[in-house]
Every structure is written in structure tokens, then in C-alpha cells.
C-alpha positions as a printed Julia matrix, in Angstrom:
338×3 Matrix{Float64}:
  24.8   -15.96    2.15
  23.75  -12.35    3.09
  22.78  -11.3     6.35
  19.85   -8.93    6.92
  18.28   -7.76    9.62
  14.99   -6.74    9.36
  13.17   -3.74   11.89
   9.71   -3.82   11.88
   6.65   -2.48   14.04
   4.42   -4.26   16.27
   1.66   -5.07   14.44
  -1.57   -4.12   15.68
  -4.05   -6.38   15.5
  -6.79   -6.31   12.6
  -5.21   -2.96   11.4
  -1.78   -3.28   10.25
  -1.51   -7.05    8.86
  -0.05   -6.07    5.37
   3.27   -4.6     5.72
   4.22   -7.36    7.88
   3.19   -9.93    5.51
   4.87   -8.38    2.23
   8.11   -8.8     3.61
   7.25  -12.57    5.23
   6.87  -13.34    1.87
  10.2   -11.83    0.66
  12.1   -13.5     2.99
  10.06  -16.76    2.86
  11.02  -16.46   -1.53
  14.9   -15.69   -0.12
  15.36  -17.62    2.18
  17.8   -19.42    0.29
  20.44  -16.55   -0.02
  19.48  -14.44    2.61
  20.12  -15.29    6.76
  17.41  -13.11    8.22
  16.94  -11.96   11.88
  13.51  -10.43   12.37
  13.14   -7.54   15.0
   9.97   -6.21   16.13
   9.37   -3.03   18.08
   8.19   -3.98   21.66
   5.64   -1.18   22.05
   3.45    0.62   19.72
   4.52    4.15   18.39
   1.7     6.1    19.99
   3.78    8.65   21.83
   7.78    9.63   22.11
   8.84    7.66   24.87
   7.69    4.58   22.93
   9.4     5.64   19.9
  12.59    6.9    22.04
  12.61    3.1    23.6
  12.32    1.5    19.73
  15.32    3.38   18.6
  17.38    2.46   21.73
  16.28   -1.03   21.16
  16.74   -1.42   17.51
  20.34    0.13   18.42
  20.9    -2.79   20.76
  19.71   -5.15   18.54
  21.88   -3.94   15.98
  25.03   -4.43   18.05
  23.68   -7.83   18.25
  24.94   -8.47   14.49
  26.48   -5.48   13.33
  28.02   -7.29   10.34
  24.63   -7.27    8.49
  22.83   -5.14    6.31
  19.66   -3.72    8.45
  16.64   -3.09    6.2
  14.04   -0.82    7.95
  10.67   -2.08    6.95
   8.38    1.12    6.74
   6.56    3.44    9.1
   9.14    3.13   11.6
  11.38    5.11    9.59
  13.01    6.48   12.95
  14.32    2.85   14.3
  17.52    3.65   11.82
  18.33    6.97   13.94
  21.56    5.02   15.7
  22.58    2.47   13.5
  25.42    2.91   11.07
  24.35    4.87    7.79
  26.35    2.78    5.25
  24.68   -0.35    6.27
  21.26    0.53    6.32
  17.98    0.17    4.02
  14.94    2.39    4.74
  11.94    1.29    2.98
   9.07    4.04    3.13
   5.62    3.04    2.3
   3.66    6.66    1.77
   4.4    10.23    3.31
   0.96   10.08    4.28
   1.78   11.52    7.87
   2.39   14.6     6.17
  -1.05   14.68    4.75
  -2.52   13.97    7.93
  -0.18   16.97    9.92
  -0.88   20.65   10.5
   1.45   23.15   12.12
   4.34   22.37   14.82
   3.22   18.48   14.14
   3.99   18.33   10.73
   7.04   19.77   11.27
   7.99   17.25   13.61
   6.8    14.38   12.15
   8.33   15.81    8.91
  12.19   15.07   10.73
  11.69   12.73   12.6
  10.07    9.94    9.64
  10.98   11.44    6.5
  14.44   14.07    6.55
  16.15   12.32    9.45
  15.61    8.7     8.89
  16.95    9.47    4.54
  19.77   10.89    5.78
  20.43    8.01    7.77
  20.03    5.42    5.0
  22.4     4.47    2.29
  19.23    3.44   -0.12
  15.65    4.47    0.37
  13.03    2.23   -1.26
   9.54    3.12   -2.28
   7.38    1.13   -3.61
   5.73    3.85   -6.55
   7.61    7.39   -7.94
   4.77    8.84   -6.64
   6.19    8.46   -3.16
   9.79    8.66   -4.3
   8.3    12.14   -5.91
   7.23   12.88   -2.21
  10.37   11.39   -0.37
  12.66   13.32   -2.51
  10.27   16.58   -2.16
   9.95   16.86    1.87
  13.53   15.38    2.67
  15.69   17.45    0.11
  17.8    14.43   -0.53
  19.38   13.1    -3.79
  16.82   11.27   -5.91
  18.6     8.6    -7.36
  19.34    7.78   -3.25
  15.95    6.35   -3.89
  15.06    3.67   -5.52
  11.28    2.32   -6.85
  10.68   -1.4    -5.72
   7.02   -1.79   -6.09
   4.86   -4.58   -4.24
   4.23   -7.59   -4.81
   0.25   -9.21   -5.74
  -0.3   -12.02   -2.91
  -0.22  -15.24   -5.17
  -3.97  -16.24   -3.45
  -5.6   -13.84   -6.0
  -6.12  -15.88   -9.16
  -8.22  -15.59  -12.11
 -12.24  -16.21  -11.09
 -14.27  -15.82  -14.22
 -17.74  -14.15  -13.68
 -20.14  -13.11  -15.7
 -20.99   -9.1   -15.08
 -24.07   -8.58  -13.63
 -25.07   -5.15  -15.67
 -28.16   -4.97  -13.87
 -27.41   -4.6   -10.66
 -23.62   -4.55  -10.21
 -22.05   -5.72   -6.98
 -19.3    -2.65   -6.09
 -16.48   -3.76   -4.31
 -14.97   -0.84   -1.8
 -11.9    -1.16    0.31
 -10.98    1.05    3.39
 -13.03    3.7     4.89
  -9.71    5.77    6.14
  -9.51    9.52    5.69
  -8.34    9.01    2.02
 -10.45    6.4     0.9
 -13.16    8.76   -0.28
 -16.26    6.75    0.84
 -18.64    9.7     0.94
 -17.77   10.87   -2.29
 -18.36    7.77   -3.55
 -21.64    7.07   -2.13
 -23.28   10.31   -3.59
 -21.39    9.1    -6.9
 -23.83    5.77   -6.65
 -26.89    7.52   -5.92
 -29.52    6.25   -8.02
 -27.84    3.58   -9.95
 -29.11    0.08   -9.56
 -26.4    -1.83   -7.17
 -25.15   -3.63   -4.12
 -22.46   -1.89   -2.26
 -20.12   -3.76   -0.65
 -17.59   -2.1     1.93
 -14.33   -3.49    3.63
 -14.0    -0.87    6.62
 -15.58   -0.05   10.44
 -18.14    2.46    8.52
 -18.82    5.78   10.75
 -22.2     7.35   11.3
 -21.27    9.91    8.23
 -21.0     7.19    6.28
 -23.88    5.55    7.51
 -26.49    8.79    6.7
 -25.11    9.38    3.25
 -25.76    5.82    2.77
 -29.87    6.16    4.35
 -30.17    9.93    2.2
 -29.17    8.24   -1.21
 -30.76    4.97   -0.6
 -27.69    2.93   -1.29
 -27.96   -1.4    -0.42
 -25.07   -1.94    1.08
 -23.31   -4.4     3.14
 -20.38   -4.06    5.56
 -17.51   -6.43    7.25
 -14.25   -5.26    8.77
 -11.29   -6.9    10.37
 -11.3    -9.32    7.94
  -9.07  -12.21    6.56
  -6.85  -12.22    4.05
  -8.91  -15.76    2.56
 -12.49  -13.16    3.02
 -10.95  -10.46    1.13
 -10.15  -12.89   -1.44
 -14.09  -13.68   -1.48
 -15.13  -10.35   -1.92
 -13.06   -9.96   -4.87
 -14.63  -13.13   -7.01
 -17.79  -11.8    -5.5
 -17.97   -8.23   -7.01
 -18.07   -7.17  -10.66
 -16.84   -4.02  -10.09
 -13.63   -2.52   -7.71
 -14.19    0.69   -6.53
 -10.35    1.89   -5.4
 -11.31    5.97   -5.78
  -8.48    7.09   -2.82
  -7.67   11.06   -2.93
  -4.27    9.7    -1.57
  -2.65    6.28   -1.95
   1.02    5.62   -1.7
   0.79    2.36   -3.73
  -2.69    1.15   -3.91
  -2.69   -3.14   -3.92
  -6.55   -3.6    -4.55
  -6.17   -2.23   -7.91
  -3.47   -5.05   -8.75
  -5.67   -7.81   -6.59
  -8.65   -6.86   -8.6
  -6.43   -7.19  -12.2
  -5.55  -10.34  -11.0
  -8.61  -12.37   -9.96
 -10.3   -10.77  -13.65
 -12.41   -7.56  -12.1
 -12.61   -4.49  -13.83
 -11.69   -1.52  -11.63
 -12.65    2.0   -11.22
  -9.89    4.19   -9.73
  -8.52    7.72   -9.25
  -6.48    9.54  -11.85
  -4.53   11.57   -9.17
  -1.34   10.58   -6.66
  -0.21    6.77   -7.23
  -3.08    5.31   -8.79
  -2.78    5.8   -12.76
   1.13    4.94  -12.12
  -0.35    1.32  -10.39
  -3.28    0.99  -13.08
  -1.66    1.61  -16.08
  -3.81    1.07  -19.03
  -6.06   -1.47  -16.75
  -8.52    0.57  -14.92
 -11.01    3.56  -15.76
  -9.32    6.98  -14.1
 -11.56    9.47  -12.85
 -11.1    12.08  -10.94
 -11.88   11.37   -6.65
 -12.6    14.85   -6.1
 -15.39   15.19   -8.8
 -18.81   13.04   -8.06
 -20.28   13.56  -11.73
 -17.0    12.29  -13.02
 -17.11    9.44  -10.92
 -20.55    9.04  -11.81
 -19.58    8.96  -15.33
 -17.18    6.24  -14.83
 -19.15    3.5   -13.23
 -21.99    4.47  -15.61
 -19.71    3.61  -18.43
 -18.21    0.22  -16.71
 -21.89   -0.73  -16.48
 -23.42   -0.01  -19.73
 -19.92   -0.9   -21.79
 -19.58   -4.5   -22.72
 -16.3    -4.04  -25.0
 -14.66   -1.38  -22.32
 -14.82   -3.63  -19.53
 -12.98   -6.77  -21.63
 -10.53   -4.5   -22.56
 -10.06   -3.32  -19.14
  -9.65   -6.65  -17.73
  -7.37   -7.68  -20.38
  -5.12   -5.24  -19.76
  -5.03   -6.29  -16.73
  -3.81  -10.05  -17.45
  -0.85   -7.83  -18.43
  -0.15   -5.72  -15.81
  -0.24   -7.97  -13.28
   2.71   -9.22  -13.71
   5.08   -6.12  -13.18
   4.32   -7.27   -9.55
   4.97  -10.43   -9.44
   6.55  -11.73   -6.25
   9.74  -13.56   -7.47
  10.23  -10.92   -9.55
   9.84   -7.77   -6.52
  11.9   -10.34   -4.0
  15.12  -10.54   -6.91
  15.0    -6.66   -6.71
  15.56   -6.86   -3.03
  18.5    -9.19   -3.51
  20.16   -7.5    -5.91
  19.69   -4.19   -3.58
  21.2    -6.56   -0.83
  24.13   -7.84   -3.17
  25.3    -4.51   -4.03
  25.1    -2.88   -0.47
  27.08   -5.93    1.17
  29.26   -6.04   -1.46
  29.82   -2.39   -1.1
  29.86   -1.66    2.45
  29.37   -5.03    5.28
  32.76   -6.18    6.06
């Protein structure tokens, strides 16, 4: 049986659920073959004397059971600084941080979670080659040190027929971060017939555009994973129109419980959608415009849409995205844990 420890952050509460649970789920699928020890960061990284205590603490921790493989679990990136390279497994979610950076920041940030932490791996996962693309790009590193393990669909989201309601389409929106591209969206929606629904604390912005183009609308954050679920077989449409994603789930949940989805044609997106989503561009309202007006008033388009998504679903299924992890384990024990 292979050992792994796994490094993770401390979860904040109603914000940062996900990560945590995509790799419960791995472990949970090996548990068989795999002897895990999970590690979580005792304070939050909001400053560097919290993130100068994680990496002395994931060190000690490491000493704990050196003889395993340690698999870094994303956005602590920096927990790897002083454990042993050949041993080691970064996973990195997005470069996002970069996005968010200006000036002597991004420079910092840029070392200290992207070109330090990759040269202190032996493999680097991502979970699209969009981020690999990005890894590779602001770390200078070899790219086939990286490999693409993408994410796996939570098995809750199921197929829910429903019939489309072309009258007055329920829109299903999801985050209401920097990237997600709510405003945009909302002038996108202005003056067609629909119910707005939106998964994200909403700011006043968002709450004027919404007033100015008369859009109905209701709003629920901090949510469960069994509510989300709801919203899905709820909607008709899902509106997933980031200007940034580093993977981008919804579009896969959304394939999965039959919904036909509307999403950007830029960064991770069209790599996630495939052939199972309409692509406009985030950055252009009319386009966007465009595409929801054709979702609504195309019968034939939408089937096809959600048939191709029956299909590709299932490049991320779970047992298939946790046997990738083992064989990444296999190889590195084999290679390098005495």
C-alpha cells in the first residue's frame, strides 16, 4: 500500500468547501491502496507569519513520515518549501493570484506560489492545459514536469429531465467573484423575458445594474452542496460566462443533471465544454446577448447541446480522475520513496 500525505489549507467556512472535498473523495475512492495522513494548515494564509508558521509545520509534519509521498493539495503551493523535492506532488488549481496582483505583489506572490513551490515538486498537477499553459508560462519550468489531471463531477448531479421553459427561462449564475462577470451579464439580459437566479453575496454594483435593467432576480449564498444541486434541476439555462476560470465545474455539473449551458470561449472554458455548451465571448454583451437569445428561441440547438453533454461528462468521472492519481502515486514511489 502507498503512503501519502496530504497538505491542505484550513478551510474557511462557507468559502472554500470544494478543494477540500475533491480530494475527500479521492482518497475516500483509494482508500484501498493508498494509507493517507491528512494535514491541515493551523492558521489561515492571510499574512507571512501565518504562511512562515504553515511551512515550518508542514516541515514537521513531514518528518513525522518521511517515507511517504507528500501531495500538496492547491493554493498552499508554499507548504512544499522544506520538504524533500523528489518526494513531493504539487497540485495547482489556477494562477489566478497573478491576475489579481499588480507591482512588487505580483512579484512576490509570483515566487513564492508559482516559481518556488515547481521547483520544489517532482510532478505538478493541473487540473486543465489552460493552467498548465499558465504554470509553465510564469514559472519557466519544463512542461512535461506538469501533468493535466482534471476534476472530477460530484456523483450527486444526475440526470433531471425538464421541460425548457422558452418563455421565461430560469438562468442559473454561479459566483459573483471578480471573474465571474455578473455585470456583464446582467446588461446581456436586459430586456429578455426571465428569472435570474444567482449563487453569490451580490454587492450594491450588482444590485443597481440589476434595478436600471429591470432584471427578476433571486439571490442565496453560502449554500449547500444538496441546494446547489436544487438550483441546477431548477434552471433551464447555466450561465458560467467567467473572464477567468482555471477549471470551471458548473459547466460539467450542468452537463450532467441535462442543462444546457452558456459559457465563455476564452481561458479554460471551451477546453471544459467541449462541443457541449454555446461559447461566447465574456467581454462582449451583444455577443452574449446573442447566445442566450439563441438557447431560447432554438429547440434543436439546445438537444444537441445537452446531448453532447451526456458525452462529455464522463471524461470526469471520479473513478476514472482518482486511477490517474494512483498511477501518479505508483510511479513516484516506485521511483523515488525508499
Amino acid at each position: 500500500m502507498i503512503g501519502v500525505n496530504f497538505f491542505q489549507r484550513k478551510p474557511r467556512k462557507g468559502f472554500s468547501f470544494s478543494l477540500e472535498s475533491i480530494f475527500q473523495d479521492i482518497r475516500t475512492r483509494l482508500h484501498d491502496c493508498v494509507d493517507s495522513n491528512v494535514y491541515i494548515s493551523r492558521f489561515f494564509n492571510d499574512g507571512y507569519l501565518t504562511k512562515i508558521y504553515n511551512i515550518i509545520e508542514a516541515f514537521i509534519r513531514y518528518l513525522k513520515s518521511s517515507n511517504k509521498i507528500n501531495h500538496i493539495t492547491g493554493e498552499v503551493h508554499f507548504l512544499n518549501l522544506l520538504i524533500p523535492k523528489k518526494s513531493t506532488v504539487l497540485t495547482i488549481l489556477d494562477c489566478g493570484m497573478m491576475h489579481r496582483k499588480t507591482g512588487i505583489e505580483n512579484k512576490i506572490i509570483k515566487w513564492l506560489y508559482i516559481k518556488l513551490p515547481v521547483w520544489k515538486a517532482s510532478v505538478v498537477t493541473s487540473i486543465s492545459e489552460e493552467t498548465k499553459r499558465e504554470i509553465v508560462m510564469y514559472s519557466d519550468c519544463n512542461p512535461q514536469k506538469v501533468i493535466v489531471i482534471p476534476v472530477a463531477v460530484n456523483p450527486q448531479f444526475q440526470p433531471f429531465p425538464k421541460l425548457f421553459n422558452n418563455s421565461k427561462p430560469i438562468i442559473l449564475h454561479i459566483g459573483t467573484g471578480y471573474n465571474k462577470n455578473l455585470s456583464r451579464l446582467i446588461s446581456a439580459l436586459q430586456g429578455i423575458d426571465c428569472h435570474l437566479t444567482i449563487v453569490g453575496k451580490l454587492n450594491d454594483e450588482h444590485l443597481d445594474l440589476m434595478r436600471a435593467n429591470n432584471i427578476e432576480y433571486t439571490n442565496e449564498y453560502n449554500i449547500s452542496n444538496e441546494r446547489i444541486l436544487e438550483k441546477y434541476i431548477e434552471c433551464d439555462i447555466l450561465s458560467f460566462v467567467s473572464t477567468f476560470e482555471g477549471f470551471g465545474m458548473p459547466i460539467v455539473e450542468a452537463n450532467c443533471v441535462e442543462r444546457v449551458v452558456i459559457t465563455s470561449n476564452i481561458s479554460s472554458m471551451p477546453e471544459v465544454a467541449n462541443n457541449a455548451a454555446c461559447l461566447v465571448n465574456p467581454l462582449d454583451v451583444s455577443d452574449m446577448r446573442k447566445g442566450f437569445l439563441k438557447i431560447i428561441n432554438n429547440k434543436d440547438y439546445r438537444e444537441t447541446l445537452i446531448n453532447n453533454g451526456r458525452i462529455n461528462k464522463l471524461r470526469f468521472e471520479p473513478n476514472k480522475i482518482a486511477s490517474m492519481y494512483y498511477e501518479l502515486y505508483e510511479k513516484l514511489y516506485g521511483a523515488n520513496v525508499n
